[in-house]
C-alpha positions in Angstrom: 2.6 22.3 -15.3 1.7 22.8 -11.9 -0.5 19.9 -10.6 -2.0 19.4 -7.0 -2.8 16.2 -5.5 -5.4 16.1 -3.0 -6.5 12.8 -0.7 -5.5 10.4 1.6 -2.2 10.6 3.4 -1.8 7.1 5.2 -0.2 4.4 6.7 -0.8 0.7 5.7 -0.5 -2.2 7.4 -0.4 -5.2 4.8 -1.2 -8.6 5.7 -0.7 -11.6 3.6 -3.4 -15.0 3.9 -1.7 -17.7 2.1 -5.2 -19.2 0.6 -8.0 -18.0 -1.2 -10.5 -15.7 0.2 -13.6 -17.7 -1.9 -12.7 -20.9 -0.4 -13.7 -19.3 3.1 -17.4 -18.3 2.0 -20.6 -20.0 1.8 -22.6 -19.1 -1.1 -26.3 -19.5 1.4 -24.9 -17.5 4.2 -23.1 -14.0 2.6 -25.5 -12.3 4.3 -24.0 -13.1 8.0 -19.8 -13.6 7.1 -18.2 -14.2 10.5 -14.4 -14.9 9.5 -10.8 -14.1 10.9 -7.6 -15.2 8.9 -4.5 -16.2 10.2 -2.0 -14.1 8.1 1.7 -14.9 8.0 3.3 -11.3 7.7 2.4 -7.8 8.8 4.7 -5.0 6.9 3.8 -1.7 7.9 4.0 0.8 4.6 3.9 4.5 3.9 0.4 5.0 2.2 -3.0 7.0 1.2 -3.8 7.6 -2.1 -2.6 11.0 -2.9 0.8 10.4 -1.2 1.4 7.6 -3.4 0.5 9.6 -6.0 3.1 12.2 -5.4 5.4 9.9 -4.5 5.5 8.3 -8.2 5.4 12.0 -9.4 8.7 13.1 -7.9 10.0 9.6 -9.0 9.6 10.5 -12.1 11.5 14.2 -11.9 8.5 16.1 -11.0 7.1 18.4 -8.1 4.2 17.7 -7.2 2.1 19.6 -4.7 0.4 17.3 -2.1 -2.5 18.5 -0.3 -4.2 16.6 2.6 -4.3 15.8 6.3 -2.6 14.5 8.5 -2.2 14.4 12.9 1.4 15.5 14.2 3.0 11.7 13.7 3.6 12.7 10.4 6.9 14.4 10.4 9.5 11.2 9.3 6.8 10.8 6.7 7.0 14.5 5.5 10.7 14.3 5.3 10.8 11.1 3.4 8.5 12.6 0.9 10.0 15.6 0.1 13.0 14.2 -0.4 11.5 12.7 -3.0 10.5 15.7 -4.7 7.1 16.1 -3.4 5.8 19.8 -1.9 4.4 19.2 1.3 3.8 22.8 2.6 0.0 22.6 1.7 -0.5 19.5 4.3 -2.5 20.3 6.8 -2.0 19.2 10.0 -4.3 18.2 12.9 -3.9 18.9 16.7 -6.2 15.8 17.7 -6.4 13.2 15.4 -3.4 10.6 14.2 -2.4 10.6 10.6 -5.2 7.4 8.8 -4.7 3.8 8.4 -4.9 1.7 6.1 -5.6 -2.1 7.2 -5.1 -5.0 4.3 -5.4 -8.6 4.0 -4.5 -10.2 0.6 -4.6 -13.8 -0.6 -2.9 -16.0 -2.8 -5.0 -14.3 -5.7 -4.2 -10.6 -5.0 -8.0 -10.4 -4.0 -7.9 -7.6 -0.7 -9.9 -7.4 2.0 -9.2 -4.1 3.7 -10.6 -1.1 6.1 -9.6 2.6 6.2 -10.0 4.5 9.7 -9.9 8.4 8.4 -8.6 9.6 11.0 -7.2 13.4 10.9 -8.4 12.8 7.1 -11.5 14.0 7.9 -9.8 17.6 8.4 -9.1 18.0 5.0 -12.5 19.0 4.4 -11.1 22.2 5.9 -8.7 22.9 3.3 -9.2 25.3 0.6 -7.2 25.2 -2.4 -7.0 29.1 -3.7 -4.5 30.0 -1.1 -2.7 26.8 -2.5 -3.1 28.4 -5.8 -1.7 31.5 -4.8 1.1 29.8 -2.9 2.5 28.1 -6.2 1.6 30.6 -8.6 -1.6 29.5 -9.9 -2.7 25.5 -10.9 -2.6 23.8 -13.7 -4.4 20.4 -12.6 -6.2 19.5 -9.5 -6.2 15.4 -8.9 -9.7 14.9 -6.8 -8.0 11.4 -5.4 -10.1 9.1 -2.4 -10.2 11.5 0.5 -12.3 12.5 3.3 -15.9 12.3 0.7 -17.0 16.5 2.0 -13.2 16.9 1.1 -13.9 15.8 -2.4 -17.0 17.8 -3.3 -15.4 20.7 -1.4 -12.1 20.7 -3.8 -14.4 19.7 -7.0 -16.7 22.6 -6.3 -13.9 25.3 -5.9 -12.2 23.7 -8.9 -15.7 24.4 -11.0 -15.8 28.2 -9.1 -12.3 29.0 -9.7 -11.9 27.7 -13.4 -9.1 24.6 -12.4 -9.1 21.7 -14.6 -9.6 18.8 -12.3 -9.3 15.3 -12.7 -12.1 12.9 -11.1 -10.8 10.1 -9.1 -13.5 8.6 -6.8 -12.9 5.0 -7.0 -12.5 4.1 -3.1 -15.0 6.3 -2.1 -17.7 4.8 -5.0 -19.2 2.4 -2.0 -19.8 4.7 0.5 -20.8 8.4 -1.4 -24.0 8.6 -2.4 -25.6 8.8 -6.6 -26.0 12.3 -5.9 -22.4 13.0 -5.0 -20.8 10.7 -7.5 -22.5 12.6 -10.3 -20.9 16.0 -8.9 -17.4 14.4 -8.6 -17.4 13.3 -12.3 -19.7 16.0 -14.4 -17.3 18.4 -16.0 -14.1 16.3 -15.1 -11.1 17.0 -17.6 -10.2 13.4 -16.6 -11.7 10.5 -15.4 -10.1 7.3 -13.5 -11.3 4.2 -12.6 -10.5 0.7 -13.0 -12.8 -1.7 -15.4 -15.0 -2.6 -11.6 -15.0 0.6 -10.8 -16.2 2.1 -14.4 -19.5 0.0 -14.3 -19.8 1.1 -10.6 -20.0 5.0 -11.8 -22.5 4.3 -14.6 -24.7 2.4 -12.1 -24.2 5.4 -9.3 -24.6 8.2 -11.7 -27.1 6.7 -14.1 -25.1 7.3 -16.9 -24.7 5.5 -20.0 -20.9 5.4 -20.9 -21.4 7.4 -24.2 -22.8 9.9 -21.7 -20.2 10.1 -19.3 -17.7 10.6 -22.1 -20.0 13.8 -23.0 -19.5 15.5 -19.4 -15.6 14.8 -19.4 -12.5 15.2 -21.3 -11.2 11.9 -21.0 -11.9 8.8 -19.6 -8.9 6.6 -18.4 -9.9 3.4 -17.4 -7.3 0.6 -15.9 -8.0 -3.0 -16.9 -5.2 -4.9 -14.2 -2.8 -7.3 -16.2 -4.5 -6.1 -19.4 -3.2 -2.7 -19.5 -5.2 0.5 -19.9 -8.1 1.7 -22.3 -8.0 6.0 -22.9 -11.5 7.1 -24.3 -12.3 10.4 -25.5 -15.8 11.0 -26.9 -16.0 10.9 -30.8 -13.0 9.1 -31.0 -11.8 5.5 -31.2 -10.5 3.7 -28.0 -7.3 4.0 -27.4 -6.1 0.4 -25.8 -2.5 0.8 -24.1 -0.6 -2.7 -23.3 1.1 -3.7 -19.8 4.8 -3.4 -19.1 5.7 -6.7 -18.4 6.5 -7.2 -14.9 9.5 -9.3 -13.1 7.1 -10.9 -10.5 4.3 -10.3 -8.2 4.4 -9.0 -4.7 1.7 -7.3 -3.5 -1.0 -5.0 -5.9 -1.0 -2.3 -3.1 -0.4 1.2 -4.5 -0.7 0.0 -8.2 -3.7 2.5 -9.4 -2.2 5.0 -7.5 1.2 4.9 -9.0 -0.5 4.4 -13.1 -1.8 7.6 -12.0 1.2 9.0 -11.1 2.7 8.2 -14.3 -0.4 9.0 -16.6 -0.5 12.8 -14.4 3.6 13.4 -15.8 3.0 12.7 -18.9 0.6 15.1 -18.9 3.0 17.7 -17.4 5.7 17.1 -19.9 3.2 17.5 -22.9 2.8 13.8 -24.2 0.2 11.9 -25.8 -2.3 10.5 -24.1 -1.0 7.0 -25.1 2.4 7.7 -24.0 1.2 8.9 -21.0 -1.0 5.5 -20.3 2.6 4.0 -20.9 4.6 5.7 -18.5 1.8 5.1 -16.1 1.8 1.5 -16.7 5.0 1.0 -16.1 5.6 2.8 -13.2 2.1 0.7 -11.8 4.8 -2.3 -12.9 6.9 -0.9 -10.4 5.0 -1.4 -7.0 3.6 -4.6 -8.5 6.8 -6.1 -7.8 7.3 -4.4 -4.4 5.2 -4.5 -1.2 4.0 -1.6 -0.4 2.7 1.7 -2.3 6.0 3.5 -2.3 9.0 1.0 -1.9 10.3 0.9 -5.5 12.8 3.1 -7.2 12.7 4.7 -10.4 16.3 4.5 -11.9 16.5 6.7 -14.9 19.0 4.2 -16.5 16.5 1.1 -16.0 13.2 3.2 -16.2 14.3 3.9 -20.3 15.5 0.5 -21.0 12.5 -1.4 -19.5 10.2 1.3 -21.6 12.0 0.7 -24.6 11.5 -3.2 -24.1 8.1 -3.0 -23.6 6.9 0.2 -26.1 10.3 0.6 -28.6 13.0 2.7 -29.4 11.0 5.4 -30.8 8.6 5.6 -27.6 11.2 5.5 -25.3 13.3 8.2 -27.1 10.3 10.7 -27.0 9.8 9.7 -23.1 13.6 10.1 -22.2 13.8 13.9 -23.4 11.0 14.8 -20.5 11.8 11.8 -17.8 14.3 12.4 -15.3 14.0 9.8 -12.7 15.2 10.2 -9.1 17.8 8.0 -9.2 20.5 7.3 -12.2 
């Protein structure tokens, strides 16, 4: 299954505020917040949305085809990706800008405060994805991930025009794209993800019901944090999916991005749909206990014995005839 992964390509700079972000605002005077916070770290992290995406992908023994944008700094970035299995020969990149960035401040909560500066991201509105298609022999799945927002209704649009199952990803880009565009991103989607905010946010932006976004997509994949995941299709019951128990708590950074991963190669190996809402939360487990979107490492070994803990024998025996992790 050949799937491309299209947004931001980044790097993050994460902060850490040892306190709690609600203890520094007034209730009367959110209207004019004038705050700085005296962090105690700054770790500087590969990033963007779709990068982390692939990333998890060629973790997991996939190759996933990354498309996006970046400035000429991104070179040690490209070769660290494809080492890890991902195909960066669809990047495009810019002769002006710098590659985006990704600022983050989190408390002792995991609540984030953050900023994005697009930078050469706001080229990959430029991209078109047929010669991608031809490149790779045709696509199986296009992942519309947080991206430059004339990007996103660019690639959803030639999706629709060319006849490429895509998948609907919007959630950064649900504050700043308007009603109008939110409803193009999602109508027709063969998947949807979101996490449980970000769910509420579409039916507010679009104006639909949940029963009637179910109707105008294939699935809807909806990540609930420490709770796990909920897979909905419409007709059917809900299909609840339970965390992988983590071994501590770094940094949440990365940890949508990398259930996505996971869900995405189940799908290319032919799974369930509850299988794949395992493998993608336990490979979210993953950068939960790391800081930064791709610093963990997918051991095939641990990878089996950690599902089998969490899911049983019988799960993990169906996952390890497809997985092959990148390292032993």
């Amino acid at each position: 299954m050949r799937i491309a992964v299209t947004g931001s390509i980044a790097t993050d700079q994460l902060m850490t505020f040892p306190g709690s972000f609600g203890d520094q605002l007034i209730a009367e005077q959110l209207d004019r917040v004038s705050l700085s916070f005296l962090v105690d770290d700054l770790q500087i992290r590969r990033g963007g949305c779709a990068a982390n995406i692939s990333f998890g992908m060629g973790c997991l023994g996939l190759t996933p085809i990354l498309v996006g944008a970046v400035g000429d700094d991104f070179a040690d970035y490209r070769s660290w990706l494809e080492r890890h299995g991902v195909d960066c020969v669809s990047v495009h990149v810019s002769d002006t800008h710098h590659t985006a960035r990704f600022l983050c401040t989190t408390d002792d909560h995991h609540n984030q405060i953050a900023s994005f500066y697009t930078g050469a991201m706001a080229e990959a509105r430029l991209i078109e994805l047929g010669p991608v298609a031809d490149r790779v022999g045709g696509l199986d799945l296009v992942l519309i991930s947080p991206n430059d927002p004339d990007a996103m209704l660019r690639h959803t649009d030639e999706c629709r025009q060319r006849g490429i199952p895509f998948a609907a990803d919007p959630s950064q880009q649900l504050a700043r794209m308007a009603d109008e565009q939110i409803r193009d991103l999602v109508d027709g989607a063969a998947y949807l993800f979101s996490n449980d905010y970000e769910k509420g946010l579409i039916e507010q932006k679009t104006g639909w019901s949940d029963g009637e976004i179910l109707s105008r997509v294939g699935v809807r994949v909806t990540t609930l944090g420490p709770k796990g995941a909920v897979i909905e299709r419409q007709g059917e019951p809900a299909l609840h999916v339970a965390p992988a128990p983590e071994r501590g708590k770094a940094d949440p950074t990365g940890v949508g991005d990398a259930f996505r991963a996971g869900f995405l190669a189940g799908l290319a190996w032919g799974l369930p749909l509850e299988r794949c809402g395992q493998v993608g939360n336990l490979t979210a487990t993953h950068v939960l206990e790391r800081v930064g979107g791709q610093e963990y490492e997918l051991g095939q070994k641990v990878f089996l014995e950690r599902f089998g803990a969490a899911y049983g024998a019988d799960a993990a025996a169906e996952v390890a005839a497809v997985v092959r992790c990148h390292h032993a």
